[in-house]
C-alpha positions in Angstrom: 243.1 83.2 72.9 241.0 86.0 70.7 243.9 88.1 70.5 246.5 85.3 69.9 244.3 84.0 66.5 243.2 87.6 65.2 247.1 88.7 65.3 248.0 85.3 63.6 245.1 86.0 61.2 246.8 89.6 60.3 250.6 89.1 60.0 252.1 89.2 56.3 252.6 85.7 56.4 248.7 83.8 57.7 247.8 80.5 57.1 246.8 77.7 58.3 250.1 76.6 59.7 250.3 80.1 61.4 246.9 79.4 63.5 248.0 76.3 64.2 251.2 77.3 65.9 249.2 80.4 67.4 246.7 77.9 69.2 249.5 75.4 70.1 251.7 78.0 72.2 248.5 79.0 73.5 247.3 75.8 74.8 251.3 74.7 75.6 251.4 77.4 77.7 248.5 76.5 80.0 250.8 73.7 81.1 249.1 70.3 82.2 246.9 69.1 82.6 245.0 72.2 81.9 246.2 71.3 78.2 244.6 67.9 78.5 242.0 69.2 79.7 241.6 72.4 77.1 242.1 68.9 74.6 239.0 67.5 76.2 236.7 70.4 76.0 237.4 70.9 72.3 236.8 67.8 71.3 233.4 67.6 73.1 232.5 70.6 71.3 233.2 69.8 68.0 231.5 66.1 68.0 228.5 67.9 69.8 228.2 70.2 67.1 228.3 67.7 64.2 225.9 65.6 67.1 223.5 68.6 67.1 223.1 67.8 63.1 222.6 64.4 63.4 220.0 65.2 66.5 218.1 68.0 64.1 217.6 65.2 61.6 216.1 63.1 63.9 219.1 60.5 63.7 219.7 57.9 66.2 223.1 58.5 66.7 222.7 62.4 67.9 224.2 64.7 70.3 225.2 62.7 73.0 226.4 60.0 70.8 228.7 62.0 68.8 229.8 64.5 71.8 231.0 61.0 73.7 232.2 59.1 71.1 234.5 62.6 70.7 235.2 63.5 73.9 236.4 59.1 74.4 238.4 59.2 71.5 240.3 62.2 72.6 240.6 60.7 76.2 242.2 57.7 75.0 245.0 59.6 73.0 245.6 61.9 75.7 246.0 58.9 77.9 247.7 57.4 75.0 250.0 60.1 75.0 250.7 60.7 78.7 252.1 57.1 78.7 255.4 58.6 77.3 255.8 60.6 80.4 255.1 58.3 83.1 257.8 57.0 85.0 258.0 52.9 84.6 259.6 51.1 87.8 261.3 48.1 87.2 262.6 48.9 83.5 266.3 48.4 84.1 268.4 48.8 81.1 265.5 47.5 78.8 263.6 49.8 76.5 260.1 50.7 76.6 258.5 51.4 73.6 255.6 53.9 73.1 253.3 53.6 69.9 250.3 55.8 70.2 249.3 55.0 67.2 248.2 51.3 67.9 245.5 53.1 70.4 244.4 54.6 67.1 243.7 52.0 65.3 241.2 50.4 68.5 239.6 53.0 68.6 238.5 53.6 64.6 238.0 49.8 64.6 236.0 49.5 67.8 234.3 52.8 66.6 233.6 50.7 63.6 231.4 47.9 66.0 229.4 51.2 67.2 228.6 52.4 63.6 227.0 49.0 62.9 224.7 49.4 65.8 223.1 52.1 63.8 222.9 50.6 60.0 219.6 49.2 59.5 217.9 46.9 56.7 214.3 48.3 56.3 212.9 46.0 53.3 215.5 46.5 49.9 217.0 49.6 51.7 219.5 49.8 53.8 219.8 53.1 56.6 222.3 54.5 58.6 225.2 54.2 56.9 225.2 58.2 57.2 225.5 58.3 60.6 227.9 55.4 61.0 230.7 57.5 58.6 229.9 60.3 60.8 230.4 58.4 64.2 233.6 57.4 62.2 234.5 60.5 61.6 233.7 62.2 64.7 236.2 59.5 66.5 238.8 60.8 64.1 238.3 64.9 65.3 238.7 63.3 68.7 241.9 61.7 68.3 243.3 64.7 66.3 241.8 66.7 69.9 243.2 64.7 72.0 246.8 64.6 69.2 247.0 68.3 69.6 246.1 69.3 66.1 243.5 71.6 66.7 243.4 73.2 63.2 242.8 70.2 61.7 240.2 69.0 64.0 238.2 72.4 64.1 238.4 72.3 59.9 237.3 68.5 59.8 234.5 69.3 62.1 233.6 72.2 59.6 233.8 69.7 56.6 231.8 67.2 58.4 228.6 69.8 58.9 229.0 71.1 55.1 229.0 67.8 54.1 226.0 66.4 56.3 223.7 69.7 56.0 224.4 71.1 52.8 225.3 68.5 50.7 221.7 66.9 52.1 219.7 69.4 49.7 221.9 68.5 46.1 221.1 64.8 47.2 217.8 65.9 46.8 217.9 66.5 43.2 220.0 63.5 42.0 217.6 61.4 40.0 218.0 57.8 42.6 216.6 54.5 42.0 213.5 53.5 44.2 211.8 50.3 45.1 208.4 49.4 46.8 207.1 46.1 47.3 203.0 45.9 46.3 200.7 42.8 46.6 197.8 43.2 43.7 195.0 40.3 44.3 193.7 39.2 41.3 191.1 36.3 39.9 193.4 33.7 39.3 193.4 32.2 35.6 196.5 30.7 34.2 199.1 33.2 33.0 197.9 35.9 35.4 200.8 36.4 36.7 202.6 37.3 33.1 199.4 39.7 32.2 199.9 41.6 35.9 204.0 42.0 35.2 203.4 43.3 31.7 200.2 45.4 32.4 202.9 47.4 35.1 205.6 47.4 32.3 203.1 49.2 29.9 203.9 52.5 32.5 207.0 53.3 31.0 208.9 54.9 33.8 208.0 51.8 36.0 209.9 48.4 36.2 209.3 44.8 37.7 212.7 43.5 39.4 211.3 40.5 41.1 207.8 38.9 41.2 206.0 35.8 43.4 202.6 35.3 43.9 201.0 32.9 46.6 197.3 31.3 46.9 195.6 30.5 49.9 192.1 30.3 51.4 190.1 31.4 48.4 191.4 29.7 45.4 189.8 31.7 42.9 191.8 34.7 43.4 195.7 35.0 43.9 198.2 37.6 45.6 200.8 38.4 43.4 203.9 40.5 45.0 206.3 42.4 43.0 209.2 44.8 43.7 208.7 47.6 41.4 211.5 49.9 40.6 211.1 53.7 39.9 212.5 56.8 39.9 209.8 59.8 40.1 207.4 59.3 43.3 205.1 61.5 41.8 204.7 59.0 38.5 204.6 55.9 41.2 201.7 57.1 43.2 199.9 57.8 39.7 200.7 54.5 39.2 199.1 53.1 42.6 196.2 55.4 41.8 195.3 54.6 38.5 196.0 50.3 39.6 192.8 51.1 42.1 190.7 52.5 39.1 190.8 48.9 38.0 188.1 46.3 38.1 190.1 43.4 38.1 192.9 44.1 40.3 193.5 45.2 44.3 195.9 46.6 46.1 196.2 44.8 49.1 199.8 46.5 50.5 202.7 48.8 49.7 205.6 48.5 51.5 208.7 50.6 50.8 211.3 48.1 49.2 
């Protein structure tokens, strides 16, 4: 198969569409099912490889979860596929009609109900939303596998990885909104609550979004909880350290919001 690419890769006219044929003969001429199988194979590859990212990361959805999720989606449009070329008994003079794009669409939208296993709400934040494109995507590489269009699956597997793993490092850098939630105790005294919001205002680059305070047990102090909203960790823990410098106030929790 070397041989086949490297010669496509050096005649006058290369492209894309030139590997593509190049691989297709290749695999065409392997004859079935070794094709299928050949199919099979690549597809495993590529969602294991975009897996491995997702496994490096410490993701939930990692390299098994993306190898199968690529390796079914590519078995069902194989299968989907092969339905052309089976011989149907009882037919007569009727039609059959073969749309293998309907096995396409159940599998994106049951891929769909597998992404939302891995989104999670932790406090303000929600997680996984990351993965779950990528599970999405890695069911489309299978079904272009299993489809035959192997250039297109092996450069969408490519774009997947820059995008996860390189693109990972600019996110770093864009300025993002941040939330925690923190519960300050104070001694109660009317309007407490007003002093506490507007003492945390006075730090410029912090911001109350929501505030609620609640009294029980001791009725001389209160615990007032507020979702503060930021966007340099560095000025926040300043914040949090300067807030335990204070007679008058304590920081009972601080919760990632």
């Amino acid at each position: 198969m070397d041989w086949i690419i490297s010669a496509a890769a050096l005649s006058p006219g290369f492209s894309l569409h030139a590997i593509e044929e190049a691989i297709s003969g290749w695999a065409h001429n392997l004859g079935s099912p070794t094709e299928a199988a050949f199919r099979l194979l690549l597809a495993a590859v590529l969602g294991g490889i975009v897996g491995l990212e997702r496994e490096i990361r410490g993701r939930d959805a990692g390299f098994r979860t993306n190898l199968l999720v690529s390796l079914g989606s590519a078995l069902v449009m194989v299968v989907s596929v092969s339905f052309a070329y089976v011989s149907w008994p009882n037919i007569g003079s009727g039609t059959l009609t073969i749309d293998p794009a309907r096995v396409a669409y159940g599998v994106m939208g049951g891929v769909g109900f597998l992404g939302a296993g891995v989104i999670l709400k932790h406090g303000g934040q929600v997680r996984g939303l990351t993965t779950a494109a990528g599970l999405w995507c890695v069911a489309a590489i299978g079904l272009a596998c299993g489809l035959g269009l192997y250039t297109i699956a092996m450069l969408a597997a490519l774009l997947v990885i820059v995008v996860l793993w390189s693109l990972d490092f600019v996110d770093r850098f864009l300025p993002k909104q941040r939330y925690r939630e923190i519960t300050v105790r104070r001694p109660w005294h009317p309007g407490v609550i007003g002093e506490t919001v507007a003492m945390i205002r006075t730090y410029k680059t912090l911001s109350v979004v929501d505030s609620s305070f609640e009294r029980t047990g001791d009725l001389t102090v209160v615990d007032i909880r507020l979702q503060v909203a930021f966007r340099s960790p560095e000025r926040y823990w300043e914040f949090e350290r300067k807030l335990a410098e204070r007679d008058d106030c304590e920081l009972v929790a601080s919760n990632e919001g």
